[in-house]
N, CA, C and O of each residue as an XYZ file, in Angstrom:
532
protein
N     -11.738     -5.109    -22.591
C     -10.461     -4.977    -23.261
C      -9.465     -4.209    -22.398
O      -8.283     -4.527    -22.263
N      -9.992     -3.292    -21.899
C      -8.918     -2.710    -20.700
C      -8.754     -3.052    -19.515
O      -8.107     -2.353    -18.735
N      -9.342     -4.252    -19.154
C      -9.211     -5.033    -18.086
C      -7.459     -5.618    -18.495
O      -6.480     -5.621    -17.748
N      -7.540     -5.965    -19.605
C      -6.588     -6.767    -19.910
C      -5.195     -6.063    -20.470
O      -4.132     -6.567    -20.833
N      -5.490     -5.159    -20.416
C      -4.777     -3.981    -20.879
C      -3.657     -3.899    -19.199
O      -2.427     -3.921    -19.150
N      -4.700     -3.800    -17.960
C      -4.275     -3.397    -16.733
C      -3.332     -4.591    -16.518
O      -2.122     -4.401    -16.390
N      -3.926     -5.942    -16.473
C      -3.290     -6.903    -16.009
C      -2.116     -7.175    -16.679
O      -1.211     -7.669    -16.007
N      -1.879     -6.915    -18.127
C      -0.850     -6.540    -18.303
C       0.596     -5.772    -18.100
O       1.785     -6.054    -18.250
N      -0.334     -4.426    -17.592
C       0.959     -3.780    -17.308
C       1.356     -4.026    -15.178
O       2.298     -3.639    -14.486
N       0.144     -4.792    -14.860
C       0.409     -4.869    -13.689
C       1.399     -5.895    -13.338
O       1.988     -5.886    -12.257
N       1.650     -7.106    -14.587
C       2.073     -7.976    -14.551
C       4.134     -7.520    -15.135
O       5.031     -8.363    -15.160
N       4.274     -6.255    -15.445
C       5.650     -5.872    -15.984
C       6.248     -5.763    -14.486
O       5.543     -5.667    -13.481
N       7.363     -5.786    -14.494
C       8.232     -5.363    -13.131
C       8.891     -4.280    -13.372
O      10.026     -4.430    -13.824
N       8.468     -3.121    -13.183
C       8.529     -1.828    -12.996
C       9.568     -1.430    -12.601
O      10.188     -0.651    -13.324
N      10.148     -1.843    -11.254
C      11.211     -1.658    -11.003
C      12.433     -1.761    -11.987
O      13.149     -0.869    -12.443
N      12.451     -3.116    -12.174
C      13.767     -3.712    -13.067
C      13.759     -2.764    -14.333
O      14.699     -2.111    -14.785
N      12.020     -2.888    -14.943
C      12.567     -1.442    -16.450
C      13.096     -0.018    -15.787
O      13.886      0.719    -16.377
N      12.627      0.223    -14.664
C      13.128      1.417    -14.655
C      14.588      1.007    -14.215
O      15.030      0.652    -15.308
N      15.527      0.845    -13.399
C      16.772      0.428    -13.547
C      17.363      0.264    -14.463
O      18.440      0.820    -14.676
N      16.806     -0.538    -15.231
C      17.951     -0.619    -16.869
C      17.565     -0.146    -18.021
O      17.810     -0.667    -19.109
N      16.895      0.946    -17.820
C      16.016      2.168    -18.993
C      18.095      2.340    -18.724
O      18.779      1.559    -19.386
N      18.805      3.319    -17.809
C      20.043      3.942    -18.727
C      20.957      2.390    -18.832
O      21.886      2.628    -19.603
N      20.974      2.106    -18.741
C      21.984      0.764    -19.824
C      21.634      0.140    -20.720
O      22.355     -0.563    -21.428
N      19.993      0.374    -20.862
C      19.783      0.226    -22.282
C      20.362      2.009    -22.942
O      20.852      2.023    -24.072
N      20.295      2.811    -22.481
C      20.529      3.692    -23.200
C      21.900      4.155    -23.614
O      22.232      4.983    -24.462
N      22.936      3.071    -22.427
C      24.177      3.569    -22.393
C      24.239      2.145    -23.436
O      24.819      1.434    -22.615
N      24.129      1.587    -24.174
C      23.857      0.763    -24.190
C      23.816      0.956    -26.203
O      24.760      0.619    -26.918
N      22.909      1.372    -26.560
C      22.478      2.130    -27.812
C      23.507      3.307    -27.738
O      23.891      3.652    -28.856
N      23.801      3.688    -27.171
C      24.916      4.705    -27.288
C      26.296      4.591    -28.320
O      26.619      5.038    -29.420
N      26.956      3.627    -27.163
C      28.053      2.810    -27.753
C      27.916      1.901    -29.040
O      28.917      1.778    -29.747
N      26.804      1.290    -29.375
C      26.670      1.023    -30.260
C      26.825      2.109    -31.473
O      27.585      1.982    -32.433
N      26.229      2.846    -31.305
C      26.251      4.264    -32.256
C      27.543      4.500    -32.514
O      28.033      4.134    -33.582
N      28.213      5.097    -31.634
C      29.578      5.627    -31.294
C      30.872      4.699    -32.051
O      31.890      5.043    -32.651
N      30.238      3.273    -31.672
C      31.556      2.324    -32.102
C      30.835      2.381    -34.022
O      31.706      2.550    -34.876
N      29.911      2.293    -34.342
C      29.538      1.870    -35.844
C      30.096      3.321    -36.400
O      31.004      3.424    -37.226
N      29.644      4.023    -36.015
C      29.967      5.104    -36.625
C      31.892      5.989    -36.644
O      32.465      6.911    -37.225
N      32.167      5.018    -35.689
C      33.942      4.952    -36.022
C      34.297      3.946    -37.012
O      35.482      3.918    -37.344
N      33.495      3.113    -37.548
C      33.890      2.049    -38.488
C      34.058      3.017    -39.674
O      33.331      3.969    -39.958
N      35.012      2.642    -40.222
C      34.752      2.962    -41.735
C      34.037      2.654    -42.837
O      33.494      1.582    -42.568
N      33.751      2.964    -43.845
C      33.022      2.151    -44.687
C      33.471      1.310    -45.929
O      32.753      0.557    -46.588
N      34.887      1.601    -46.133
C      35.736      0.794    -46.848
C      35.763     -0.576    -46.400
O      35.755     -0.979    -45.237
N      35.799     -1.330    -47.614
C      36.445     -2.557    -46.871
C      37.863     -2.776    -47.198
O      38.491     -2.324    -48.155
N      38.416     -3.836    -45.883
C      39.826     -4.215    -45.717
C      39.970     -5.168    -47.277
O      39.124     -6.016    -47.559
N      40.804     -4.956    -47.914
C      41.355     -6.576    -48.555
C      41.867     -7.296    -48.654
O      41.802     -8.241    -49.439
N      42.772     -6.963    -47.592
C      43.969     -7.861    -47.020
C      43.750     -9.401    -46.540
O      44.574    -10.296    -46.732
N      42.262     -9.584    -45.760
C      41.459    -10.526    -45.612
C      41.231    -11.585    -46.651
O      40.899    -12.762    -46.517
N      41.550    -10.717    -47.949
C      40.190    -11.371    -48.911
C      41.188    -12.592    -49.686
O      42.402    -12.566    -49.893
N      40.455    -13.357    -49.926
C      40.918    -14.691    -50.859
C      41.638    -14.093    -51.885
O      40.908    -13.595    -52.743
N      43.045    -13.958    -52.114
C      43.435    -13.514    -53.526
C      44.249    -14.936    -53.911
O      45.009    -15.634    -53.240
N      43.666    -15.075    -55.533
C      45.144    -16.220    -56.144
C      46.296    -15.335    -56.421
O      46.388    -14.117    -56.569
N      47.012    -16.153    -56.443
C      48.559    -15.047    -57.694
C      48.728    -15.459    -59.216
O      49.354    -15.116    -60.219
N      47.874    -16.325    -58.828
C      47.928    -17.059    -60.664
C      47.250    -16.039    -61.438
O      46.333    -15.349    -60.992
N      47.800    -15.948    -62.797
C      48.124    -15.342    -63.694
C      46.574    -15.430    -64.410
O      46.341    -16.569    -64.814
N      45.432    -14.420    -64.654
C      44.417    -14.988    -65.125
C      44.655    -14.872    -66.574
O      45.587    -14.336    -67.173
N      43.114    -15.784    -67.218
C      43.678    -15.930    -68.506
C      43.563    -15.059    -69.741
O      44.124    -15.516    -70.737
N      43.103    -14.190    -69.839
C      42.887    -12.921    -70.793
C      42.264    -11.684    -69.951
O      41.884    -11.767    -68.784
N      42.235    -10.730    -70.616
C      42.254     -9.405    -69.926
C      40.516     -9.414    -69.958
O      40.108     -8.551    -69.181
N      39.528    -10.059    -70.558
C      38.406     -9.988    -70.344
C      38.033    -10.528    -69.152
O      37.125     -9.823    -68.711
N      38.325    -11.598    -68.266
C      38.624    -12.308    -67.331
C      38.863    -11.316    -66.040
O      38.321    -11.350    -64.935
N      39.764    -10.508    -66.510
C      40.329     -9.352    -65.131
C      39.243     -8.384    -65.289
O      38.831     -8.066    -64.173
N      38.597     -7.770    -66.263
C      37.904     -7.123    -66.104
C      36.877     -7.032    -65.247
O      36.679     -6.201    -64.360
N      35.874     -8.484    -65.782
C      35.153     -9.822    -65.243
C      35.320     -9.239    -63.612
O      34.437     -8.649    -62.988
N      36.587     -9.547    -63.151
C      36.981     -9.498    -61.856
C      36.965     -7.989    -60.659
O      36.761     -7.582    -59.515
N      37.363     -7.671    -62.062
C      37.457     -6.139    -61.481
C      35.886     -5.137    -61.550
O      35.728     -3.989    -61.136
N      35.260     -5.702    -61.965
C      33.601     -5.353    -62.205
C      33.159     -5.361    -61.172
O      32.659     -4.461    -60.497
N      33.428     -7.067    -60.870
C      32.464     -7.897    -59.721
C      33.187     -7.412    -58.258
O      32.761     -7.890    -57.206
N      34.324     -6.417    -58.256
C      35.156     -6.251    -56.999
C      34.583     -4.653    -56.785
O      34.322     -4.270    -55.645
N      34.385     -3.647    -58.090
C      33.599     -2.426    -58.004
C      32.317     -2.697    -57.527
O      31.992     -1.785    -56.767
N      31.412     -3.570    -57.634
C      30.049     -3.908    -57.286
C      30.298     -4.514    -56.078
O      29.394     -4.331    -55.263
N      31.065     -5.060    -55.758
C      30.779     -6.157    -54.479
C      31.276     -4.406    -53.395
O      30.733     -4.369    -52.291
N      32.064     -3.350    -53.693
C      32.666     -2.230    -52.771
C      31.537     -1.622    -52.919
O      31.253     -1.190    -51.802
N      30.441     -1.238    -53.920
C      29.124     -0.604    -53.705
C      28.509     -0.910    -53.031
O      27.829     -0.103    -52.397
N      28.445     -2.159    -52.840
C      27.175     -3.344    -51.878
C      27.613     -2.885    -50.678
O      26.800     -2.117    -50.163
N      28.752     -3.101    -49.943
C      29.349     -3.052    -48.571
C      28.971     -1.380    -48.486
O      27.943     -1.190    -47.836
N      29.707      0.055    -49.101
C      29.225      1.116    -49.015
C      27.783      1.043    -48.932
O      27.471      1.724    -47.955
N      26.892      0.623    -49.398
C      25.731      1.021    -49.671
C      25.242      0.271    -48.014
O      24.660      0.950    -47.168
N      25.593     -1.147    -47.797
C      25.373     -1.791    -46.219
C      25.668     -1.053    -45.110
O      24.920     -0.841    -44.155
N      26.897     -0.630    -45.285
C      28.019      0.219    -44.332
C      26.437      1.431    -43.448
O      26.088      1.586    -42.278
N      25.722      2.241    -45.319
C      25.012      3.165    -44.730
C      24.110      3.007    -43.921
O      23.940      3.755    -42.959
N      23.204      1.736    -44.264
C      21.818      1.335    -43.793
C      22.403      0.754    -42.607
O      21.722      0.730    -41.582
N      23.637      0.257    -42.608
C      23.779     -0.253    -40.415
C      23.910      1.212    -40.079
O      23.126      1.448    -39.159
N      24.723      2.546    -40.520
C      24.577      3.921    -39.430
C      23.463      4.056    -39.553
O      23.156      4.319    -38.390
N      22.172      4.090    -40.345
C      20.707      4.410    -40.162
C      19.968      3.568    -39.238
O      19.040      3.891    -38.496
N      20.570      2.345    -39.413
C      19.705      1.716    -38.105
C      20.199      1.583    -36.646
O      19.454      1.297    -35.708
N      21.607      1.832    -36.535
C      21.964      1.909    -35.477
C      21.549      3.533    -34.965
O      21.669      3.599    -33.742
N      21.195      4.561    -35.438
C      20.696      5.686    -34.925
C      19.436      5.557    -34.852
O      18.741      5.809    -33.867
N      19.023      5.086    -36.077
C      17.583      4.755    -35.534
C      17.504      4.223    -33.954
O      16.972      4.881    -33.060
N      18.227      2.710    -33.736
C      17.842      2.392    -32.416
C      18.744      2.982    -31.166
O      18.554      2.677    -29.988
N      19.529      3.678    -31.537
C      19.676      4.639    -30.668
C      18.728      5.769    -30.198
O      18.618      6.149    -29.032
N      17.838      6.414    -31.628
C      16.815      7.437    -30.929
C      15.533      6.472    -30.375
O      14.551      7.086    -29.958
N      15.502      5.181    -30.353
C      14.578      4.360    -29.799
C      14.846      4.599    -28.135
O      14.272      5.028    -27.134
N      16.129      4.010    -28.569
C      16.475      3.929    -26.887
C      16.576      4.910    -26.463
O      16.779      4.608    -25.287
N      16.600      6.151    -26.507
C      16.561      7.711    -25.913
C      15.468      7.580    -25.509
O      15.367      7.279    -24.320
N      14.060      7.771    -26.421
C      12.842      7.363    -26.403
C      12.253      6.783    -25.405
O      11.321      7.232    -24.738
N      12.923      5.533    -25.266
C      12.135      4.319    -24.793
C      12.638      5.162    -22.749
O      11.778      5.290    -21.877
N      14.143      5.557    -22.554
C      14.482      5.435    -21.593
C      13.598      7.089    -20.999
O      13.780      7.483    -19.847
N      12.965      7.629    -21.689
C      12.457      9.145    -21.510
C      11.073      8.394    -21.156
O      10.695      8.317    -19.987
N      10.406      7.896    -22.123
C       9.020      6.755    -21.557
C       9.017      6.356    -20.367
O       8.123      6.616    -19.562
N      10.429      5.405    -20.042
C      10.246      5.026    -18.510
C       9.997      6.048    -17.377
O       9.341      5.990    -16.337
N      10.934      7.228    -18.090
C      11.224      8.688    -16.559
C       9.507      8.821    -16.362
O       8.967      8.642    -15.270
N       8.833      9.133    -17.493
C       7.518      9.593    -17.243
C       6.698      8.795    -17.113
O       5.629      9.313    -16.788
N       6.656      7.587    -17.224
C       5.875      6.255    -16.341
C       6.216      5.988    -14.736
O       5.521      5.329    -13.964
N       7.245      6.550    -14.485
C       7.905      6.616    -13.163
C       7.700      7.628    -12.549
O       8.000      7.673    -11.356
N       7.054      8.869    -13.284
C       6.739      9.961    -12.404
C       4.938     10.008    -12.472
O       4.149     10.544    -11.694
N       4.734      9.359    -13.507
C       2.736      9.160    -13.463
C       2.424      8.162    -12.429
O       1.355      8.211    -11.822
N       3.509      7.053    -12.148
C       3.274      6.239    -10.922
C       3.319      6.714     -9.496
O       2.446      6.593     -8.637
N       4.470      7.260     -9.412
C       4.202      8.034     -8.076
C       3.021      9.059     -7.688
O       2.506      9.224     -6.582
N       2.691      9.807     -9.109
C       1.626     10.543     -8.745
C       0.430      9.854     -8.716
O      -0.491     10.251     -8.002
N       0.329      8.832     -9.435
C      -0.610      7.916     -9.210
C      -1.127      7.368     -7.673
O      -2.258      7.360     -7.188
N       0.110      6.937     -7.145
C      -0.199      6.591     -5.824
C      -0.199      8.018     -5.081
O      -0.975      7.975     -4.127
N       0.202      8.816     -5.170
C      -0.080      9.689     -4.116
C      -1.614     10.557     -4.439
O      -2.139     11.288     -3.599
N      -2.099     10.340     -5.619
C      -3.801     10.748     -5.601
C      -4.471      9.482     -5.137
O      -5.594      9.741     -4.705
N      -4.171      8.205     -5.078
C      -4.805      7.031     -4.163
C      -5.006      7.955     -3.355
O      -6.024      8.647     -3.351
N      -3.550      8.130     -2.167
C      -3.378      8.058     -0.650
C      -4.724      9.642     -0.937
O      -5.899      9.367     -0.693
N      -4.564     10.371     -1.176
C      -5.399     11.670     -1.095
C      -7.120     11.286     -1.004
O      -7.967     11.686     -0.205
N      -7.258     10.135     -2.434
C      -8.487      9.708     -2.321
C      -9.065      8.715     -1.207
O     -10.279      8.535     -1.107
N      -8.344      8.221     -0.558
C      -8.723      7.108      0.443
C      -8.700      7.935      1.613
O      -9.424      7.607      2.553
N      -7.657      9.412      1.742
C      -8.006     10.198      2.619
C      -9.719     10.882      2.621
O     -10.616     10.729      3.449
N      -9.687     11.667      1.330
C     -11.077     12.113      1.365
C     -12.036     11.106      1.845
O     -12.769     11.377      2.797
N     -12.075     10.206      1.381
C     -13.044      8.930      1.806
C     -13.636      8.699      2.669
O     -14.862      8.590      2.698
N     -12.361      8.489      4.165
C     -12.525      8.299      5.457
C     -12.799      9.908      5.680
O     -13.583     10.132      6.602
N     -12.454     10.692      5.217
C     -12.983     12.122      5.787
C     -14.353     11.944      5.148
O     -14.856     12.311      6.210
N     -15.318     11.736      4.449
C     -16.653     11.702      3.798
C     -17.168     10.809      4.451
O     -18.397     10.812      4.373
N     -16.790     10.132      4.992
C     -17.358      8.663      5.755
C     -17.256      8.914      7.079
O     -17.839      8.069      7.759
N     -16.691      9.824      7.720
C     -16.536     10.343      9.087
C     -17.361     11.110      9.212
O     -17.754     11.152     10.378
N     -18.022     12.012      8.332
C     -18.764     13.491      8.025
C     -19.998     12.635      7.960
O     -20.835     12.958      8.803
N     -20.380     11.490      7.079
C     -21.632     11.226      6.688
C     -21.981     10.740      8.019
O     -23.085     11.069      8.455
N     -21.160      9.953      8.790
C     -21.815      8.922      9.994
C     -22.194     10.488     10.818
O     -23.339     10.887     11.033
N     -21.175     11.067     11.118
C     -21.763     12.310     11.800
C     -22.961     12.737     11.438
O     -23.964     12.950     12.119
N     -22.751     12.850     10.221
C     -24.215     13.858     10.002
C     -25.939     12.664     10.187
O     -26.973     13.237     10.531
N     -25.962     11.453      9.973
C     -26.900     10.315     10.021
C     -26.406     10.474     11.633
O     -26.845     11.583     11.939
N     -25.831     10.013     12.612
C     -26.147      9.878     13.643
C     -26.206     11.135     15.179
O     -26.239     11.128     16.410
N     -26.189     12.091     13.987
C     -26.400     13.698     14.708
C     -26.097     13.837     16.365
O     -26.225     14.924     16.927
């Protein structure tokens, strides 16, 4: 199972995530920044209005119900996009802090190779010495 685990991550291009770890982060940023300048009102200037005259005041009510509920819905939407856009903003903080320290376990990675392939040929220089005295 961890064979497949390796070939996996041997198979990511390392490079390229680490490069665009900050534009994904600049990235989630602005997203944040711009949602959270939105307001949460809505415009109604947009909205389909008739001018015709409706036909009894139960009718406007009717209207005016379904226009208080439909401004709850959007407030109540408005909130859950700033929760998820911070949410994936602290993803992407996250995710781009993951890369720094996959990028610094790699280098140290290879530089305990180079150390171990040193000892090696030093143990393998020592042993022939010591067998052919």
């Amino acid at each position: 199972m961890a064979i497949g685990w390796l070939t996996v991550l041997k198979m990511v291009p390392w490079g390229d995530v680490i490069v665009n770890a900050p534009k994904i982060a600049n990235g989630a940023m602005k997203l944040w920044s711009t949602v959270a300048r939105k307001s949460g009102t809505a415009d109604s200037t947009g909205a389909n209005m008739h001018t015709a005259a409706p036909a009894d005041a139960q009718s406007l009510d009717v209207l005016k119900a379904q226009l208080a509920a439909s401004e709850a819905r959007i407030s109540e939407l408005h909130s859950q996009m700033l929760e998820s856009t911070e949410l994936i903003k602290a993803l992407a903080d996250q995710s781009a802090l993951l890369i720094k320290r996959i990028e610094m376990n790699r280098i140290r990675v290879l530089w305990l190779s180079v150390v171990v392939v040193i000892l090696m040929v030093m143990m393998t220089t020592i042993l022939y010495i010591t067998i052919t005295g």
